[in-house]
BATOR-612875 format. One line per 5 residues: number of its first residue (from 0); their letters; for each residue x, y, z of N, C-alpha, C. Coordinates in pm, whole numbers. Each point is the difference from the previous one (the first is absolute). Layout:
N
NUM) a) X/Y/Z/X/Y/Z/X/Y/Z | ... $
//
This chain:
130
0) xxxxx) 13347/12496/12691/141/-31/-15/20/-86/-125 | 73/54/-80/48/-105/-113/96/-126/-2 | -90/-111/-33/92/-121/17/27/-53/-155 | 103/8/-10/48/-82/-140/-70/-170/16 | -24/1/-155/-38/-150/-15/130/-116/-29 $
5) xxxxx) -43/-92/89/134/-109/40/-87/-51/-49 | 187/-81/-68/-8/-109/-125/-25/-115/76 | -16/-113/-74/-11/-149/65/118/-10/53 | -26/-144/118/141/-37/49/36/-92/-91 | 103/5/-24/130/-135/-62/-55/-159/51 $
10) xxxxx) -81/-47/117/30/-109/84/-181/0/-12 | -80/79/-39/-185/-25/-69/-3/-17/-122 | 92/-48/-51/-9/-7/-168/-17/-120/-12 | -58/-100/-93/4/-117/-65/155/-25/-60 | 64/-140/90/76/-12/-57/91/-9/-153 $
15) xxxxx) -98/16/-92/62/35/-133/55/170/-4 | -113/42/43/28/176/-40/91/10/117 | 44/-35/147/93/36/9/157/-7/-15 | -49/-153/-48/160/-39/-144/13/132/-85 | -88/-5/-38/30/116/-137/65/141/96 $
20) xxxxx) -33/28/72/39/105/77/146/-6/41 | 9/-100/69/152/-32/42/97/-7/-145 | -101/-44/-98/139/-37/-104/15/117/-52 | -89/101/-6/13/133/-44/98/67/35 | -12/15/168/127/34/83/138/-49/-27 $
25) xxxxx) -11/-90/-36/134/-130/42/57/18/-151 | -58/20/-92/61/17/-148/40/142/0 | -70/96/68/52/149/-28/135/-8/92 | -21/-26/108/145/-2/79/82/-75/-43 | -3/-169/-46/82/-69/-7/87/110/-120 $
30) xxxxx) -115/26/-120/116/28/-142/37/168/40 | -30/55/100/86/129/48/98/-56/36 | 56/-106/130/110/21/15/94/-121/-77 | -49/-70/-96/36/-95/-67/5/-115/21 | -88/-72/112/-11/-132/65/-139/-56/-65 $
35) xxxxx) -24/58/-126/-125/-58/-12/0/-176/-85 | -81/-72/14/14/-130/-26/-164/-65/2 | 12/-70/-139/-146/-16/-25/-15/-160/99 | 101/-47/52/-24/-121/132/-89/112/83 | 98/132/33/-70/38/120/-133/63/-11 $
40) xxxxx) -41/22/-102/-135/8/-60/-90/-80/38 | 57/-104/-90/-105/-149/47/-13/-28/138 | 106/-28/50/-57/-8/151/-106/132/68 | 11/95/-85/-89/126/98/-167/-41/-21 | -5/-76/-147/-143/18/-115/-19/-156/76 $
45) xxxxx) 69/-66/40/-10/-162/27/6/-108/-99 | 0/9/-130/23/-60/-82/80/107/-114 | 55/-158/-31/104/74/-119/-63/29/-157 | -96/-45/0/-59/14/-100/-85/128/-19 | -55/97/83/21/123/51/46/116/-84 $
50) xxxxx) 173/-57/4/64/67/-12/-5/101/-151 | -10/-107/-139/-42/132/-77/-84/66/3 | -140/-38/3/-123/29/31/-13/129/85 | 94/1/102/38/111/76/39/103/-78 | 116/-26/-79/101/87/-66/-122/77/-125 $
55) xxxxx) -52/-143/-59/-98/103/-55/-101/112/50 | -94/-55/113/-65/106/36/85/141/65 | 107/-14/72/79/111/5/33/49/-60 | 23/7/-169/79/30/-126/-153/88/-44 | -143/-102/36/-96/114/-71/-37/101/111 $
60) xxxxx) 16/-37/100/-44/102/122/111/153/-5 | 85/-46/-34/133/113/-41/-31/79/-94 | -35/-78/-126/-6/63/-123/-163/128/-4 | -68/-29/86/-128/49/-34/-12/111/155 | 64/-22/85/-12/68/109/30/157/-52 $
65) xxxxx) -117/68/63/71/164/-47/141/70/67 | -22/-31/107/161/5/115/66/-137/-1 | 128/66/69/97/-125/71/-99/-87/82 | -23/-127/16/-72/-96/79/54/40/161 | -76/44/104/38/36/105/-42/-91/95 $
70) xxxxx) 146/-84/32/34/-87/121/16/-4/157 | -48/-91/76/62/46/152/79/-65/0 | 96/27/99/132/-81/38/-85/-138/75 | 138/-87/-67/-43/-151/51/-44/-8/152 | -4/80/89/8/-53/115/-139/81/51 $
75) xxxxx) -69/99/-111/-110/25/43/-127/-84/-20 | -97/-7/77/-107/-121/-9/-105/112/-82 | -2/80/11/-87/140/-43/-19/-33/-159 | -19/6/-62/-34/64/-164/-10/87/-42 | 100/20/-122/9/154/-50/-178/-12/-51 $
80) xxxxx) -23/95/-86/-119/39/-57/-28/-90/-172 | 115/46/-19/72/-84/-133/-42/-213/30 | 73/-21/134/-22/-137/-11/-95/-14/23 | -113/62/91/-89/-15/-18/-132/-44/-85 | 35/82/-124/-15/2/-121/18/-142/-51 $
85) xxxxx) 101/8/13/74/-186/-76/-75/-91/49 | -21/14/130/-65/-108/66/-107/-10/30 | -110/125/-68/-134/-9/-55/-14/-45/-143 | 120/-13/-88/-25/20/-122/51/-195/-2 | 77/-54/100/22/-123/4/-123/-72/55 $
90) xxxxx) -58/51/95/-129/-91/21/-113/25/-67 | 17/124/-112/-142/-26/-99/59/-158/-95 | 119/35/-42/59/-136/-106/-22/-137/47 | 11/4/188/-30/-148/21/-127/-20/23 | -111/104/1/-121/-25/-57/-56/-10/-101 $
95) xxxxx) 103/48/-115/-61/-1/-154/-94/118/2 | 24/71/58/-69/178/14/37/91/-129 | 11/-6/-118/50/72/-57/-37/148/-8 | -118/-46/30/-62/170/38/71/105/143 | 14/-55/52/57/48/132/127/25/-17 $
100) xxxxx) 53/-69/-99/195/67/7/-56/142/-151 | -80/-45/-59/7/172/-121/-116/112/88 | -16/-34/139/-84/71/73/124/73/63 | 96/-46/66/89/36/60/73/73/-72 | 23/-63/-100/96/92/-86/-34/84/-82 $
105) xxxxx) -120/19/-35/-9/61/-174/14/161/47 | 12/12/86/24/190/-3/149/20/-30 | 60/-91/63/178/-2/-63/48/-54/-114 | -49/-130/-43/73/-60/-90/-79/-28/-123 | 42/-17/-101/-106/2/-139/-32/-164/20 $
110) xxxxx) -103/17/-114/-55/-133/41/116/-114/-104 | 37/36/-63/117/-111/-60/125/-56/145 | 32/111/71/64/-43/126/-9/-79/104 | -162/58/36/-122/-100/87/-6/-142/-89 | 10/-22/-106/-9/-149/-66/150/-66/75 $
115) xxxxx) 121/93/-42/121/-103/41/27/15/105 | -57/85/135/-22/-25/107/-105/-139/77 | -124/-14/-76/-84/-75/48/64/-146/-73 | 48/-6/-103/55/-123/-83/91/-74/126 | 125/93/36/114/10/95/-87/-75/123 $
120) xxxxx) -73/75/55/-30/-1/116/-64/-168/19 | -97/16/-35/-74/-145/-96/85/-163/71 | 114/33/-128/67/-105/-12/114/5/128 | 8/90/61/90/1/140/-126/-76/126 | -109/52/-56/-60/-62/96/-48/-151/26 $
125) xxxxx) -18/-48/-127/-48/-147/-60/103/-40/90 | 144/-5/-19/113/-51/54/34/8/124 | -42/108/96/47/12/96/-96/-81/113 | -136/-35/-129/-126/-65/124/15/-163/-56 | 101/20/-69/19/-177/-40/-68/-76/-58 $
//
């Protein structure tokens, strides 16, 4: 019988990567229906300082992704495949793994991308572990 492979839960993640997850969600919905607000950001990431750091790694995660970045709705604990991704490619950065985020990526993204991805990621992470 074929069983699809299930993503991590939302609520086994290290609390940084599942900031990043929620703010992922919470920025795609907020600026769909126009309630988006970089307060309500910060409160998702826990610090406000976060907040560009965020904007950047989302700005390179956008720019280099071969598809649309594919999200679950806020209220799923599940992980798309995509965040998944993010949130392997966020805990190589808070290990200083650099090998492990151009492991992940280099079949998709050129390696000039993988730099402003791992740069992004990096410095979201320094910040988010204080």
């Amino acid at each position: 019988m074929f069983m699809p492979a299930r993503t991590p839960n939302l609520r086994c993640l290290p609390e940084g990567q599942a900031r990043i997850v929620g703010a992922l969600r919470y920025m795609h919905v907020a600026r769909r229906i126009g309630r988006y607000s970089e307060c309500g950001l910060g409160i998702r990431l826990g610090s406000w300082r976060a907040v560009l750091p965020f904007h950047v790694l989302a700005e390179a995660l956008g720019s280099v992704w071969p598809e649309p970045i594919c999200l679950h709705p806020i209220c799923l604990k599940r992980l798309s495949h995509d965040e998944m991704m993010i949130v392997d490619i966020a805990g190589a950065a808070a290990e200083g793994d650099r090998g492990a985020v151009d492991r992940l990526l280099e079949d998709m993204v050129s390696a000039r991308g993988r730099d402003g991805v791992w740069l992004a990621a990096r410095r979201l992470m320094r910040v988010l572990a204080g």
